[in-house]
C-alpha positions in Angstrom: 127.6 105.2 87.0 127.4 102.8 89.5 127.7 98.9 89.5 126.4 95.6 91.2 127.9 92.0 92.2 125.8 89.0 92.2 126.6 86.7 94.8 125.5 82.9 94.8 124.6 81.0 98.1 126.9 79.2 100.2 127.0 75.7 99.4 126.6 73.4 102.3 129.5 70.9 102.5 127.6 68.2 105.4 125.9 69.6 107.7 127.8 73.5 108.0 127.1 76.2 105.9 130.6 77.6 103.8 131.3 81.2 102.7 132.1 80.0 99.4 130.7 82.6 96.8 131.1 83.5 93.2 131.3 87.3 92.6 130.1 88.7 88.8 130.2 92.2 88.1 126.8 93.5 86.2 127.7 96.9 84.5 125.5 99.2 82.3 126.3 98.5 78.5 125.9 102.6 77.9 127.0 103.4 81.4 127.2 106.9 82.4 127.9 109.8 84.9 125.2 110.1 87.6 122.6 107.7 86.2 122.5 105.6 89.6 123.2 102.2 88.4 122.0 100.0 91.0 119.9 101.9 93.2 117.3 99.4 93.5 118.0 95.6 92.6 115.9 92.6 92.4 115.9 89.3 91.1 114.1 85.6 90.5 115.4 83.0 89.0 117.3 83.5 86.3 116.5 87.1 85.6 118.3 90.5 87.5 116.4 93.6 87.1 119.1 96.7 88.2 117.1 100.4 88.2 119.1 103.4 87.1 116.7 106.3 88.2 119.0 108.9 86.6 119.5 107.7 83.5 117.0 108.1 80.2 117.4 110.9 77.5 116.3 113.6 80.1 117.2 114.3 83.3 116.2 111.4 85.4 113.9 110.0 83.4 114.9 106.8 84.5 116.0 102.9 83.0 115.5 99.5 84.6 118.4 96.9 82.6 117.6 93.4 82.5 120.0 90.4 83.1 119.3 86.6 82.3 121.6 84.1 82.5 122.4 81.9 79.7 125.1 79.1 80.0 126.3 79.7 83.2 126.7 83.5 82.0 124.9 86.7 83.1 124.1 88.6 80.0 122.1 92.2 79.5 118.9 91.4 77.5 117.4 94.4 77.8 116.8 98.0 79.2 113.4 99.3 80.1 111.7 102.8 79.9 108.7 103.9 80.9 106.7 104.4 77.5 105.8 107.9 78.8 108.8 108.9 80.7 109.5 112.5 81.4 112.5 113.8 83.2 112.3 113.9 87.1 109.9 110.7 86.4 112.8 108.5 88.4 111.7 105.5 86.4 113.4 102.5 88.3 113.8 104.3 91.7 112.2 100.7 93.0 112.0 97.4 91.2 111.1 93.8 92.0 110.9 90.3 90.1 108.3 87.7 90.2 109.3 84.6 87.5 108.6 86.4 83.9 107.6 90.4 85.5 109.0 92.7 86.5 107.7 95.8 88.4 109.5 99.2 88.0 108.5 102.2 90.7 108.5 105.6 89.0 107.9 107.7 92.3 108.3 111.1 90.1 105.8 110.8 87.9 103.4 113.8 87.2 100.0 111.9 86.1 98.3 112.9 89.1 100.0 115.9 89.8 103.9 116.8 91.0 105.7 113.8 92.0 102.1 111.8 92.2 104.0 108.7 91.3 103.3 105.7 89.5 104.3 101.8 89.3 105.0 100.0 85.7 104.8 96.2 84.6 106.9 94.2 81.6 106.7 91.4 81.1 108.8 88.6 78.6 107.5 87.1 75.6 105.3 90.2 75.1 105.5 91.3 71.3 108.3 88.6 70.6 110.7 85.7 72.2 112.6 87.0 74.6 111.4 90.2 74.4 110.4 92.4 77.4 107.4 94.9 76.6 105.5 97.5 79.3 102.2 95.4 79.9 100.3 97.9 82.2 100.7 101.2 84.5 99.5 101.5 88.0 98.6 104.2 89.5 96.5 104.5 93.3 92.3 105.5 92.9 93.1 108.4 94.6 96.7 110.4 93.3 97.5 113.6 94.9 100.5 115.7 94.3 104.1 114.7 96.3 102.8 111.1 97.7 105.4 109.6 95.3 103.5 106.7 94.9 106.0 104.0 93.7 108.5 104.6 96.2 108.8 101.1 97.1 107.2 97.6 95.3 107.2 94.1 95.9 105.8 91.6 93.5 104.5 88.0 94.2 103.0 85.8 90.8 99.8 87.6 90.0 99.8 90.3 93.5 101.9 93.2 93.7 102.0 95.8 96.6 103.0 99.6 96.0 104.1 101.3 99.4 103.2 105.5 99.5 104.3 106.6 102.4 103.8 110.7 102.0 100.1 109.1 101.5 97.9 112.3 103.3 94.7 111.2 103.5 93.8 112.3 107.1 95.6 115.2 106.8 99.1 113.6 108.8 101.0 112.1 106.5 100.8 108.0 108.3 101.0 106.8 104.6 99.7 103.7 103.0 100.1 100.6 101.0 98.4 99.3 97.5 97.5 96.0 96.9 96.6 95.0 92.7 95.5 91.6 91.3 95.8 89.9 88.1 92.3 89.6 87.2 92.1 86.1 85.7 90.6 85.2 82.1 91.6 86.6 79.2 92.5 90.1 78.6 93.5 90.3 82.3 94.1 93.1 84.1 95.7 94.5 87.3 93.1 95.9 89.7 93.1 98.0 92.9 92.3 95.0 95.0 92.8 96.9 98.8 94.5 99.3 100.4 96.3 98.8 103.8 97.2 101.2 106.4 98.4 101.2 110.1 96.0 100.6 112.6 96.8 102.9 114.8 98.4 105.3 112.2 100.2 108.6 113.7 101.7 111.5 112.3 104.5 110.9 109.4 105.0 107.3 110.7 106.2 106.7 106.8 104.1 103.2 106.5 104.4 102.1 102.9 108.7 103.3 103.1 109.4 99.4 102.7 107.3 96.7 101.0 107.3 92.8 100.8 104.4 89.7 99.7 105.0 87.1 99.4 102.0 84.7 98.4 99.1 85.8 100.9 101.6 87.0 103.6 101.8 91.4 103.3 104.8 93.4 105.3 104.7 97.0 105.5 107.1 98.9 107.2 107.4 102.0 109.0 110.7 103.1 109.9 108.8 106.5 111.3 106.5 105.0 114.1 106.8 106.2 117.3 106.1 103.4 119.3 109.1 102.9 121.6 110.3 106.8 120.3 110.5 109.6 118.2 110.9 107.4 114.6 112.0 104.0 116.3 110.0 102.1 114.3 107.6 99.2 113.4 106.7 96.8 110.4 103.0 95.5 110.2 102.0 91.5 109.0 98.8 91.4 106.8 97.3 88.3 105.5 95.0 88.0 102.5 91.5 87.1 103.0 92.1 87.9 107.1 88.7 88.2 108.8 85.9 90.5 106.3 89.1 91.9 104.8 90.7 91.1 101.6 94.0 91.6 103.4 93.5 91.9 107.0 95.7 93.1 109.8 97.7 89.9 111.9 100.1 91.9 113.6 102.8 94.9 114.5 106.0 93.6 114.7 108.9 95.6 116.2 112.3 95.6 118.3 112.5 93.9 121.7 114.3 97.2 122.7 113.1 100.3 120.4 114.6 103.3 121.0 114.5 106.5 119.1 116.2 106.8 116.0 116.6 103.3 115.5 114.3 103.5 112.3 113.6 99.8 112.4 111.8 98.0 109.4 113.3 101.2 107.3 113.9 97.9 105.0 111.8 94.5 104.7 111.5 91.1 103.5 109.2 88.3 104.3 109.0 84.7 102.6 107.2 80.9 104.2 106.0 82.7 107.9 109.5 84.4 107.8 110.0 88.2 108.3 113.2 90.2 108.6 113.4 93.7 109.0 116.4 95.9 109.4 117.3 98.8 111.8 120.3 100.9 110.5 120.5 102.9 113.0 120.3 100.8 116.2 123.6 101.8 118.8 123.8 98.2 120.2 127.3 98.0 118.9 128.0 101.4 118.0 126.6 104.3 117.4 124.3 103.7 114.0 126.1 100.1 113.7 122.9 98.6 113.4 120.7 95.5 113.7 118.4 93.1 111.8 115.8 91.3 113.4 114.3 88.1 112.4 110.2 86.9 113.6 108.7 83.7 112.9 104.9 82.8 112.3 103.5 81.0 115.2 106.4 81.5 117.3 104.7 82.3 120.9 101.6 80.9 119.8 99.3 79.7 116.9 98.7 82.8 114.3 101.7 85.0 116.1 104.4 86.5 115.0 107.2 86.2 117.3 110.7 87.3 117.8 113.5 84.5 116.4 116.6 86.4 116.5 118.4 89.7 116.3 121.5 89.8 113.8 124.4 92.3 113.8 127.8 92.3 112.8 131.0 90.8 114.0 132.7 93.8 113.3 130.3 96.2 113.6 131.4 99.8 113.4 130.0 103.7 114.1 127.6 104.7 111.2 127.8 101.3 108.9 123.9 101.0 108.8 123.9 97.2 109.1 120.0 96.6 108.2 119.9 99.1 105.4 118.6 96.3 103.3 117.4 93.3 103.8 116.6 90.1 101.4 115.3 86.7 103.0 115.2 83.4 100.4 114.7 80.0 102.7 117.4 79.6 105.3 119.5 82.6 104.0 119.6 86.2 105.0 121.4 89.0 103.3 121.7 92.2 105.4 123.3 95.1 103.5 125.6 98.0 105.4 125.9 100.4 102.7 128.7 102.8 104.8 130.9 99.8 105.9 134.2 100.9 105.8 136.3 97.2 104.9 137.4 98.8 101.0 137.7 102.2 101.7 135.6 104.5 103.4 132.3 104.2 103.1 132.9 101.4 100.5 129.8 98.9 102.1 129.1 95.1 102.0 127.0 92.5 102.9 126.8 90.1 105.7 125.4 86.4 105.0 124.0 84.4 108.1 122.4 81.0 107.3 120.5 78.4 109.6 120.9 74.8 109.5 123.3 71.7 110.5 123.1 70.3 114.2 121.7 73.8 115.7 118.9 74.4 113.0 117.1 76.9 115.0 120.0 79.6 115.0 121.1 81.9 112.3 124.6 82.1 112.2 127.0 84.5 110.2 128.0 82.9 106.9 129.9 85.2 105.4 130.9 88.7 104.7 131.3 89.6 101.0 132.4 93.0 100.0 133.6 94.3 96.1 137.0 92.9 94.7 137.7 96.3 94.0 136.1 98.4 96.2 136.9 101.8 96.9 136.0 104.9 98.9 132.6 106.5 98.4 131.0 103.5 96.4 127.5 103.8 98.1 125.4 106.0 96.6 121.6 106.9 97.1 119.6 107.5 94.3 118.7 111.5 93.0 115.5 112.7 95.4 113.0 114.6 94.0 111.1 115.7 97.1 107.8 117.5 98.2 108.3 121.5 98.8 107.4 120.9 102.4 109.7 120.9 104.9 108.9 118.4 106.8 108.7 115.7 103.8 112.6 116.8 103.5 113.2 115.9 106.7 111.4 112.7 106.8 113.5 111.8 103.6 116.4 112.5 104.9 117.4 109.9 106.8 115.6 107.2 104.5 117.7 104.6 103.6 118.0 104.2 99.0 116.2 101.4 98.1 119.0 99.2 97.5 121.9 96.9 98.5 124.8 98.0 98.0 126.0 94.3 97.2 122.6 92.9 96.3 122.3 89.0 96.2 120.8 86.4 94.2 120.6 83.0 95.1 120.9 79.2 93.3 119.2 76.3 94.9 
């Protein structure tokens, strides 16, 4: 069935951050067997969007369910389906929040062929106060069979970016990213505004496996590239309106010491000239204990994007995938370790570091937070519907689910 925990920040009591938290448990109101509750999470403000790919009235049709706060209370004001949904659609496999929208990935979807994929929008006060109503589908110019376009989102005001990393164009599989625009005026609608790829694009490199904008900054990652070895990974920095682009290439970002396997930017997040991307399965500390690593705009020079920090746990341990997920909100990053063992094997958390007080440059751990009543086995990936090929299974297979286990939300 699955469940989440909404964290809030940790207050600052003078100048040092505190691991003060308050934990609320989000369930499903019709909660059931094998629907994935809380395979992909996102939020903004005062609204939680939680995707349960598995749910719906066929098999994995999918169900995004809303949560707004009211009073000092977290309260479910709605659940979403695709107005179309068929079963194996997967409707909620991805979502993300920008104020009053909400984007829901639907990486199953047949419109363009088997598993072609597609991207949905709501948004509230459509058809009534308070009301959440489907405002548009999104799907890429070009959909092809298997590319599972919808795999990953990211939404930011009127922009939102729609990762397909199975994307086949030149025959190799490097994949590609979607960027739409609000068209202003009225009627308004979303448009195919550009589409990104790597510059130096190579075989099954899986660009477009993790998403974030935010404003006019772009981060696409690819946990598959080989620079540095065999699927050790690299995230790429696009900026809108970047030379005679409408979203232009700034820069490849990846570890100060790759290695192969380390499947780095596997998860991303970028906010202010601030990028994080996480590498689950870096040995620094143990084998797949993992990393996160943090680069700064104009760090190393004016328009560069340069390394700030590496972050991995205190306790790190064999196979927790630290850097499975990332989220980054000011001076606050989350990094998510899905198979940390703390309640129970394979039970996960999530480790807080902050930046501030007398050493503002440095991120320092903040605080670990893991579920009151955690047991054995709670991370879960959501149900794969993959491409007949066997190389797309193994590409999938060791790609991270889309979510935190113990996804955050933050209050200024």
């Amino acid at each position: 069935m699955g469940e989440n925990f909404l964290v809030r920040q940790p207050r600052a009591r003078g100048d040092e951050p505190t691991p003060e938290q308050t934990l609320v448990k989000l369930t499903a109101s019709d909660a059931a067997a094998g629907e994935g509750f809380g395979a992909s999470v996102a939020s903004s403000g005062g609204v939680i969007a939680i995707g349960a790919p598995g749910g719906g009235t066929g098999r994995t049709n999918g169900k995004v369910y809303v949560f707004e706060r009211a009073d000092g209370e977290w309260m479910q004001q709605a659940v979403l389906t695709a107005g179309d949904g068929q079963a194996g659609d997967q409707f909620g496999y991805s979502v993300s929040v920008s104020g009053a929208r909400i984007g829901v990935g639907s990486p199953g979807d047949d419109d363009g062929g088997f598993a072609s994929g597609s991207t949905y929008l709501f948004e509230r006060n459509e058809g009534g106060t308070g009301e959440w109503r489907q405002t548009a589908k999104l799907s890429p110019s070009k959909p092809a069979p298997t590319r599972q376009f919808g795999q990953s989102i990211s939404i930011s005001g009127d922009r939102l970016v729609v990762g397909q990393q199975l994307d086949d164009d030149s025959g190799r599989s490097p994949g590609s990213a979607y960027v739409f625009e609000m068209e202003a005026g009225e009627g308004s609608q979303w448009r195919e505004a550009a589409t990104v790829s790597a510059p130096d694009a190579t075989r099954s490199n899986a660009f477009g496996s993790a998403v974030a904008i935010s404003e006019d900054l772009l981060l696409v990652g690819a946990f598959g590239d080989q620079d540095g070895g065999l699927a050790a990974g690299s995230a790429y920095v696009f900026e809108r309106s970047r030379g005679d682009q409408p979203w232009g290439h700034v820069e490849k970002l990846k570890a100060a010491d790759p290695k192969a396997g380390d499947n780095f930017a596997i998860s991303v997040s970028v906010s202010e000239g601030r990028a994080v991307a996480g590498s689950p399965f870096d040995d620094d500390k143990a084998d797949g204990s993992g990393s996160a690593h943090v680069f700064e705009q104009d760090e190393g020079g004016e328009s560069r994007w340069g390394r700030a920090a590496k972050l991995t746990a205190h306790d790190a341990a064999t196979l927790d995938n630290f850097g499975k997920s990332v989220a980054l909100k000011e001076n606050c990053i989350a990094v998510g370790a899905p198979q940390d063992d703390d309640g129970g094997n394979n039970a996960g958390s999530v480790y807080v570091f902050a930046r501030g007080g007398a050493e503002a440059e440095k991120w320092r751990f903040a605080t670990k937070l893991t579920a009151p009543d955690a047991g054995a086995g709670t991370a879960s990936a959501p149900p794969s519907r993959s491409a007949t090929d066997s190389a797309s299974q193994e590409r999938r297979s060791r790609m991270a689910p889309p979510a935190t286990l113990v996804p955050l939300t933050w209050d200024n």
